[in-house]
C-alpha positions as CSV (number, residue, x, y, z in Angstrom):
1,X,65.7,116.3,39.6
2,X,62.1,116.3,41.3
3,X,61.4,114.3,44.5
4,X,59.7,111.6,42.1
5,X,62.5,110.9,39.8
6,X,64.3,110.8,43.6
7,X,62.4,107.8,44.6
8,X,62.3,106.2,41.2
9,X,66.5,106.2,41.7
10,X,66.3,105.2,45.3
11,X,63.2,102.4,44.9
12,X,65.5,100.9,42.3
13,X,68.9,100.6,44.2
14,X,67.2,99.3,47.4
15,X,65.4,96.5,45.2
16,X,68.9,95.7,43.7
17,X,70.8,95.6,46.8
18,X,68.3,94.8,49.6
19,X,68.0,91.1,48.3
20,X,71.7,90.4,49.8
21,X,72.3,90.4,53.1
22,X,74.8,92.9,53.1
23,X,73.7,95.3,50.1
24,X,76.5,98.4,51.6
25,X,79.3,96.1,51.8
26,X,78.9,94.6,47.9
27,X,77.5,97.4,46.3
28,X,79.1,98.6,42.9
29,X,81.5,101.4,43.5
30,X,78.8,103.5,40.8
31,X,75.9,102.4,43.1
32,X,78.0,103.4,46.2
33,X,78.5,107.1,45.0
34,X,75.1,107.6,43.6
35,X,74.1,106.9,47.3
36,X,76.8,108.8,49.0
37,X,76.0,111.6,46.9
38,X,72.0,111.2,47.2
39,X,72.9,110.9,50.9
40,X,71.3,107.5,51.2
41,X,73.4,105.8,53.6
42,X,71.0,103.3,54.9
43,X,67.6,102.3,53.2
44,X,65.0,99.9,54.0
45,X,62.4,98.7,51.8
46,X,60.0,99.1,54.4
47,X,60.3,102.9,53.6
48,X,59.3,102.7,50.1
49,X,55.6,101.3,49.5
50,X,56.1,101.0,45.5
51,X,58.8,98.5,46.1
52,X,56.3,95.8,47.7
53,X,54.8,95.3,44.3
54,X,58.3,94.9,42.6
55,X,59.6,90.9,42.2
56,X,61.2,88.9,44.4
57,X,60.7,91.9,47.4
58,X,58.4,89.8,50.0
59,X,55.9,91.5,52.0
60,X,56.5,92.8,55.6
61,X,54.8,92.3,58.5
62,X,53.5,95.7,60.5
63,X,55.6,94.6,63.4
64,X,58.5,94.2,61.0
65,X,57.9,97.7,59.7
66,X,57.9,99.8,62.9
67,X,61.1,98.0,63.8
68,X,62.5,99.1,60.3
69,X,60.9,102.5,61.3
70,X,62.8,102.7,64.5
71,X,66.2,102.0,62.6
72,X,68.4,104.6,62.8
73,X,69.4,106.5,59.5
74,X,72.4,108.8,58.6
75,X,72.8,111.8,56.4
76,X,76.0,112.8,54.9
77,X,77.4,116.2,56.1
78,X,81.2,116.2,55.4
79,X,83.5,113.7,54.9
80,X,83.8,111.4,57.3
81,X,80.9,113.5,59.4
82,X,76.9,111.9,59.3
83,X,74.5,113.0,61.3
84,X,71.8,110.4,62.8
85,X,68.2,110.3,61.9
86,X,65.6,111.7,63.6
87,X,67.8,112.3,66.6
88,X,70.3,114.8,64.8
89,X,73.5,113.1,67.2
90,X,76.2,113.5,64.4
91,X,78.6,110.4,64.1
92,X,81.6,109.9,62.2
93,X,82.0,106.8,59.4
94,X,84.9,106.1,57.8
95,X,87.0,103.5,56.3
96,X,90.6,102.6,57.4
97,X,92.7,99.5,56.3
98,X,89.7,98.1,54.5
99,X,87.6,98.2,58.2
100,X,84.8,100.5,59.1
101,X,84.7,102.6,62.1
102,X,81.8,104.3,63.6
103,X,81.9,107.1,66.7
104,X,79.6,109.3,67.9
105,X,80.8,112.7,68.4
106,X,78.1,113.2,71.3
107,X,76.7,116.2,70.5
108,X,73.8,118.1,68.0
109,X,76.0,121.1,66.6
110,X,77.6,121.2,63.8
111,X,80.3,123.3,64.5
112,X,81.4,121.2,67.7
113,X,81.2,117.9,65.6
114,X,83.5,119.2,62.9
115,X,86.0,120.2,65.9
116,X,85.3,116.9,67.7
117,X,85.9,115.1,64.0
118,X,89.5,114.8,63.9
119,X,90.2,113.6,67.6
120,X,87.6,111.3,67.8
121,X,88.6,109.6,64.6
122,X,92.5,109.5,65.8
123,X,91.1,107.7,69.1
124,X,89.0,105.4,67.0
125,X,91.5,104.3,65.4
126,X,93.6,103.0,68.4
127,X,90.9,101.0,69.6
128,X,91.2,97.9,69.4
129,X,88.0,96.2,68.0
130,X,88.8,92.8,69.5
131,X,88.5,94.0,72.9
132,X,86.1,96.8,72.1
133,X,83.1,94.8,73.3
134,X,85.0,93.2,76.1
135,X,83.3,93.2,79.9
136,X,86.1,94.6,82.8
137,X,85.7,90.7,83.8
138,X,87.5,90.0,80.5
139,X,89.7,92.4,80.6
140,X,90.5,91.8,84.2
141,X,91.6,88.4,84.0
142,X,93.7,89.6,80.4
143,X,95.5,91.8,83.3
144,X,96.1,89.4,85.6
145,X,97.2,86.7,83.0
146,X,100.1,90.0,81.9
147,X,100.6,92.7,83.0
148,X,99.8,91.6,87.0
149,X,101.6,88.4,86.0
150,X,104.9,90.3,84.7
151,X,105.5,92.5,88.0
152,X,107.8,91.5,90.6
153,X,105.5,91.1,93.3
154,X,105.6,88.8,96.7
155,X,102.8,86.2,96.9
156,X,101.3,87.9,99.9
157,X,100.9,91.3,97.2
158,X,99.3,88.9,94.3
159,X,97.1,87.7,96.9
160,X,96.0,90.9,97.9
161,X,94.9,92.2,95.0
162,X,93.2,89.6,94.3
163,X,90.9,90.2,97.4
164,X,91.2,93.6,95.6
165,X,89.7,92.9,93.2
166,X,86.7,90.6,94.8
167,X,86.2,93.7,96.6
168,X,85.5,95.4,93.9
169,X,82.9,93.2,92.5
170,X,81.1,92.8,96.0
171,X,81.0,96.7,95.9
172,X,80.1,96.9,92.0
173,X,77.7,94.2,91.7
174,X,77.0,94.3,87.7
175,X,80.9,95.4,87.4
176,X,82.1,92.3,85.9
177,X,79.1,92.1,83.1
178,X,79.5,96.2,81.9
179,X,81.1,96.4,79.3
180,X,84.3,98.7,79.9
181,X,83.5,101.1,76.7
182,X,80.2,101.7,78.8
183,X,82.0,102.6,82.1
184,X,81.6,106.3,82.7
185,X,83.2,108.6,85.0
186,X,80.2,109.3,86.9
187,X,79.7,105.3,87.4
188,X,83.5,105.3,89.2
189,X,82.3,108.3,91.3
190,X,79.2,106.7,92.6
191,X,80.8,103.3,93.2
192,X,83.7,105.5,95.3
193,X,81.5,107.5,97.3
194,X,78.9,104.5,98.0
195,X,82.2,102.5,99.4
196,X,83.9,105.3,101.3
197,X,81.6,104.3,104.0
198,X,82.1,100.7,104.2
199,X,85.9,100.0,104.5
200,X,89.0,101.9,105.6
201,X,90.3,104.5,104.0
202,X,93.8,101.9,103.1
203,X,91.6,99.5,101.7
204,X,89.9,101.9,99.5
205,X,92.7,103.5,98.4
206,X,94.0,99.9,97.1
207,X,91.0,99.2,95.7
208,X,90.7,102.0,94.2
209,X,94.4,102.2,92.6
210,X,93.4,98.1,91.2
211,X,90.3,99.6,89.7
212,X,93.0,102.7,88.2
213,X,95.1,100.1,86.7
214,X,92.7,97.5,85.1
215,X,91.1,100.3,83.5
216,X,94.9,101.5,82.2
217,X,95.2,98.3,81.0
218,X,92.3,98.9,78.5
219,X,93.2,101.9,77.5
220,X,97.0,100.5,76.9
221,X,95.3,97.7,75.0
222,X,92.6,99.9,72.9
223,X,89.7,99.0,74.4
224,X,88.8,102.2,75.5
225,X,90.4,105.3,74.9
226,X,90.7,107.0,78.2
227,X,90.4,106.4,81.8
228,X,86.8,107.0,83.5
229,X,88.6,106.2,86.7
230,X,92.3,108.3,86.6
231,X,90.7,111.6,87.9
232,X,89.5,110.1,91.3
233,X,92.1,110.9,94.2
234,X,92.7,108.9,97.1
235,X,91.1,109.4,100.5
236,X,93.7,110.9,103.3
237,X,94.7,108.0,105.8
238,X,95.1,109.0,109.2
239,X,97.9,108.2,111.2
240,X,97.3,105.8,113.9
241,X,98.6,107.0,117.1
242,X,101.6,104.9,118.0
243,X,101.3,102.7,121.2
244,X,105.0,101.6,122.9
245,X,105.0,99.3,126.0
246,X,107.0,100.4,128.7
247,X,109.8,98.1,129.8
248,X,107.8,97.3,133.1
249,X,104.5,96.4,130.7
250,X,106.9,94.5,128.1
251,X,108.5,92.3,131.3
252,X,104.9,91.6,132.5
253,X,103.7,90.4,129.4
254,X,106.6,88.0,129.3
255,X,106.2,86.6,132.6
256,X,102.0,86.0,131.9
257,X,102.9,83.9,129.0
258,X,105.3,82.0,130.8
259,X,103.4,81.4,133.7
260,X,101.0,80.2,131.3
261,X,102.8,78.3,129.9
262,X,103.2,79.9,126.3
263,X,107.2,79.6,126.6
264,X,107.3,80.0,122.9
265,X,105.2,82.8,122.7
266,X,107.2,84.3,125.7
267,X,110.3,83.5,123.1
268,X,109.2,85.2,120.2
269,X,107.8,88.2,122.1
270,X,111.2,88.7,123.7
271,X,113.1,88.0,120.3
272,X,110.9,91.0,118.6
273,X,111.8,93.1,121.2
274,X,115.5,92.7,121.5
275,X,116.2,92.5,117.9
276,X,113.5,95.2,115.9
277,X,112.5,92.8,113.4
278,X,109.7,92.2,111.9
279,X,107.4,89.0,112.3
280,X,108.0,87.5,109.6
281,X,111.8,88.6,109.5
282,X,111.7,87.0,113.3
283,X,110.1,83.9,111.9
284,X,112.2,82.8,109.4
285,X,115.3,83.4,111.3
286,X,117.7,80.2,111.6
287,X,120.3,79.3,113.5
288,X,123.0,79.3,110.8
289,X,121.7,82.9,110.3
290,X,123.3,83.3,113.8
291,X,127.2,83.9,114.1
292,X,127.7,83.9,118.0
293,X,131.5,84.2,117.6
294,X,131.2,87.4,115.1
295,X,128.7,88.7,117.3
296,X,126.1,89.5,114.0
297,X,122.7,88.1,112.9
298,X,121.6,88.4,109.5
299,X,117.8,88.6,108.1
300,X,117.0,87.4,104.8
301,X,113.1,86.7,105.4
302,X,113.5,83.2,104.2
303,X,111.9,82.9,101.2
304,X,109.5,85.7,100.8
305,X,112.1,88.0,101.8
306,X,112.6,91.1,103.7
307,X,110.3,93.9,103.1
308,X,112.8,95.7,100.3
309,X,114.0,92.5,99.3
310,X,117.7,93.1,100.5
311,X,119.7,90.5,103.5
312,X,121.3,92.9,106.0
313,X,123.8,92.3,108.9
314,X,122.5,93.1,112.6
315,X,124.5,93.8,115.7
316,X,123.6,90.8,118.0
317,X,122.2,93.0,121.2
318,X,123.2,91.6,124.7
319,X,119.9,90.7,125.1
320,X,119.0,88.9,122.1
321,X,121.9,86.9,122.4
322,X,121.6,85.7,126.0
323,X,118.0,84.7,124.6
324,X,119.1,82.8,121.8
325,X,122.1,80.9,123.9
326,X,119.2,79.9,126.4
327,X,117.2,78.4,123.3
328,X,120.0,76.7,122.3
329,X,121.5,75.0,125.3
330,X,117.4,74.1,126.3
331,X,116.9,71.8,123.0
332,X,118.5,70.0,119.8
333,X,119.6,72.5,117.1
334,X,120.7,72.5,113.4
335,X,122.0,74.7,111.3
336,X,118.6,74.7,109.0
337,X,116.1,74.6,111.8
338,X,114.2,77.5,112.3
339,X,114.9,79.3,116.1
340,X,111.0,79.8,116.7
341,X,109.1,77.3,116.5
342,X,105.7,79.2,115.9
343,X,105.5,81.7,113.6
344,X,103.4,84.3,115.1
345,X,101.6,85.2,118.7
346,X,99.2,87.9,118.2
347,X,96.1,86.5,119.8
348,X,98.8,85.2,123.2
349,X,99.6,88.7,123.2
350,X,96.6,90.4,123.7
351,X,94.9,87.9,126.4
352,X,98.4,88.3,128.0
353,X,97.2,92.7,127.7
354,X,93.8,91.5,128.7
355,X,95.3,89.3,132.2
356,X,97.1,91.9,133.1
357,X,94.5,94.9,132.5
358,X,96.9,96.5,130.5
359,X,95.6,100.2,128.6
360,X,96.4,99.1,125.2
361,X,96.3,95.7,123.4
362,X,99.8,95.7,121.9
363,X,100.7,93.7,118.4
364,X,103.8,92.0,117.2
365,X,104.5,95.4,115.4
366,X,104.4,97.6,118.8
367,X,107.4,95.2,119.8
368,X,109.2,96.6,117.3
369,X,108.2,99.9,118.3
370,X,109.6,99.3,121.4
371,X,112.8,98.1,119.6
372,X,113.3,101.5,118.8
373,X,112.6,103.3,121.6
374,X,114.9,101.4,124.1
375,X,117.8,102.1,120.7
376,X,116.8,105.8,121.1
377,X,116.7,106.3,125.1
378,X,120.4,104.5,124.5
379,X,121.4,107.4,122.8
380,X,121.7,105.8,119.3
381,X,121.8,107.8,116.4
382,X,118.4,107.5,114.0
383,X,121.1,106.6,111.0
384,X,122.3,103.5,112.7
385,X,118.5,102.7,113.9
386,X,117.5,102.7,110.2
387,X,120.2,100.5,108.9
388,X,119.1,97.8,111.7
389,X,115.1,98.3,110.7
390,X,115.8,97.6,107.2
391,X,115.1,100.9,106.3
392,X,117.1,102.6,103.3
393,X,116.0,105.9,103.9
394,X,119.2,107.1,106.1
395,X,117.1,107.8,109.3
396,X,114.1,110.0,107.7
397,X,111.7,107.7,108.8
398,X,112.9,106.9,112.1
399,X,113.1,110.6,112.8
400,X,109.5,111.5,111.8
401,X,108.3,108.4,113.3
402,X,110.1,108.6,117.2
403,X,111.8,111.7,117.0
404,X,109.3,112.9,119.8
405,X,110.8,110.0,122.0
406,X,114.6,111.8,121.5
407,X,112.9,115.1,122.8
408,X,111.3,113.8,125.7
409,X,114.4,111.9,126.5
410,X,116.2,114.8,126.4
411,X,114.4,116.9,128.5
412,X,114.2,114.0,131.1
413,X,118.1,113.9,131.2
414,X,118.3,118.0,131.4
415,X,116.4,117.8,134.5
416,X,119.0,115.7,136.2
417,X,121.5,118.1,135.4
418,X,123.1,119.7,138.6
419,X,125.0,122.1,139.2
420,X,126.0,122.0,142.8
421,X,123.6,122.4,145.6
422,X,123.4,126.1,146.3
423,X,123.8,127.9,142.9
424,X,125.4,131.6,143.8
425,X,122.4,134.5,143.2
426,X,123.4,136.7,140.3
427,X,123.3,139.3,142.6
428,X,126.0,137.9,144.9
429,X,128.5,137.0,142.0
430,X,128.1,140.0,140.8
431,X,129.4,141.4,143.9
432,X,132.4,138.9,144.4
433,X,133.4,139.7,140.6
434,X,133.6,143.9,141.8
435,X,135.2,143.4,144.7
436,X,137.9,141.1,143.1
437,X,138.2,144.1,140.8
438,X,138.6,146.4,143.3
């Protein structure tokens, strides 16, 4: 047919089908392959002059008609495979379970958009169109209300990544309004290098392994179909340098707060100190947790628990146990009643540094440090150490953590070995040992 006879087809479908709102969705299945074979996937009135004069087509205003110019407009190349008008960005449209999906297959060739066809349509069709338009705010608080919702986490975890994520959107101001289809992996590599410099390197990683998971979430869900953010690694973090008190510092410290008259402070420093555990562990300890007779103290955390959620059974140290009889003979006890009566002492412990111009402001956790290295200079073996940390691993960690404090030990106690006053010169034994041979 001549371009004419063309137009005379096409001017006479759009006048049948452009007076419904929806002509492509209630076209005649004759009407729909004339077009499909025409290519004439999209046509506007505004296109087609001769059409104005036709009835019932109303006029258009010239504003109306460079907006209908601007429209974009597909050709049919294969099936399934359309290429966009006047930008030549082929697409794929097809038709699955009565619904119709649309993808671009980002790119101008032909040949590379009928390789990209099939996996683009496959990912298409696990997307899922409810959540396809969804912000990460949206999605975000979908995650929170399941997935975060349905892990075992303490409340102090929850609550931290929650401050996660409000990190996140102080960092990524227009985070929570971008759509997540729209989140590219050059907009997670920005938004990590921008905050590298702002927080510390733990904090980013966290942040950065809540933005990992929100975004899984999508892609679990079908919002998206991969993961902008799962190729960004986490930043090294350095290992702080490990600060013990020496007994003489630890004893000092103790006598500031009590001449202060912090005698609770002075109480929970000394019960970190002779028992290794942690502050909270320390905090929640009770007096029925306490079996004087049996000689054992257990830690359960109280209700938050200890750090791998498991009770364990403690030797009750000398020490700890001439503390804890002093408590108890210097007040009213119950069973129930907690044995501190504050549940932390950071701040009395660093004036208590500060008094006594000490080189290192020390923290409840360096007490604890100093558990370990009193338990090591005694000769204890790092197995036995673990098991009264709380650690599971056997003694790995206590190894690669103080196993410099064994060595140094060790070479302190091989200098004190003697072996009489005036050692015999290899030359003169050698000549006792011949002449007893002789």
């Amino acid at each position: 047919m001549d371009s004419n006879h063309d137009k005379v087809i096409q001017s006479h479908l759009c006048y049948r089908y452009t007076t419904r709102q929806d002509f492509r969705g209630k076209m005649t299945k004759f009407s729909r392959q004339k077009m499909s074979k025409k290519g004439w996937l999209d046509i506007d009135v505004a296109h087609y002059p001769r059409l104005l004069h036709l009835p019932h087509v109303s006029q258009t205003s010239p504003s109306q008609q460079a907006a209908s110019r601007s429209r974009r407009h597909f050709r049919r190349v294969a099936q399934g495979l359309f290429v966009s008008e006047p930008s030549g960005v082929f697409y794929t449209l097809f038709r699955s379970g009565g619904k119709l999906f649309r993808g671009s297959l980002g790119t101008t060739d032909e040949k590379t958009a009928l390789r990209k066809l099939p996996k683009t349509q496959a990912e298409l069709l696990k997307r899922n169109v409810t959540l396809a338009r969804a912000t990460f705010g949206e999605v975000t608080a979908l995650w929170k209300e399941t997935e975060l919702a349905a892990k075992d986490l303490k409340p102090w975890s929850r609550i931290y990544r929650e401050n996660c994520i409000k990190g996140l959107g102080r960092s990524w101001p227009t985070l929570a309004k971008t759509p997540v289809r729209k989140i590219t992996v050059t907009d997670c590599e920005r938004w990590l290098a921008a905050r590298r410099d702002q927080i510390s390197p733990g904090l980013l990683n966290n942040e950065l392994g809540t933005l990992k998971m929100v975004l899984g979430y999508a892609v679990r869900e079908g919002a998206i179909t991969e993961n902008p953010a799962a190729g960004l690694k986490r930043t090294k973090v350095p290992q702080p340098e490990i600060v013990i008190p020496s007994k003489a510092q630890f004893s000092a410290i103790v006598a500031n707060l009590r001449e202060r008259g912090s005698e609770a402070a002075a109480n929970f420093v000394e019960l970190l100190g002779f028992s290794g555990m942690r502050r909270h562990e320390a905090a929640e300890l009770r007096w029925e947790d306490v079996d004087f007779q049996g000689g054992r103290f257990t830690v359960t955390g109280g209700e938050q628990g200890t750090k791998n959620r498991q009770v364990r059974r403690v030797p009750l140290f000398p020490a700890m146990r001439s503390l804890l009889e002093r408590i108890r003979s210097e007040r009213v006890v119950k069973p129930d009643h907690r044995v501190m009566t504050i549940h932390e002492c950071h701040n009395s412990i660093v004036r208590a540094c500060r008094r006594l111009k000490l080189p290192h402001m020390f923290t409840h956790h360096s007490l604890r440090h100093f558990f370990c290295s009193n338990a090591i200079e005694a000769g204890i073996d790092f197995k036995a150490i673990a098991g009264w940390l709380g650690h599971k691993d056997g003694g790995i960690l206590v190894a690669k953590t103080y196993g410099h404090l064994r060595e140094e030990h060790s070479e302190a106690m091989a200098a004190k070995m003697k072996f009489g006053t005036n050692p015999t010169p290899p030359s003169a034994a050698l000549t006792q040992k011949d002449q007893g041979t002789r």
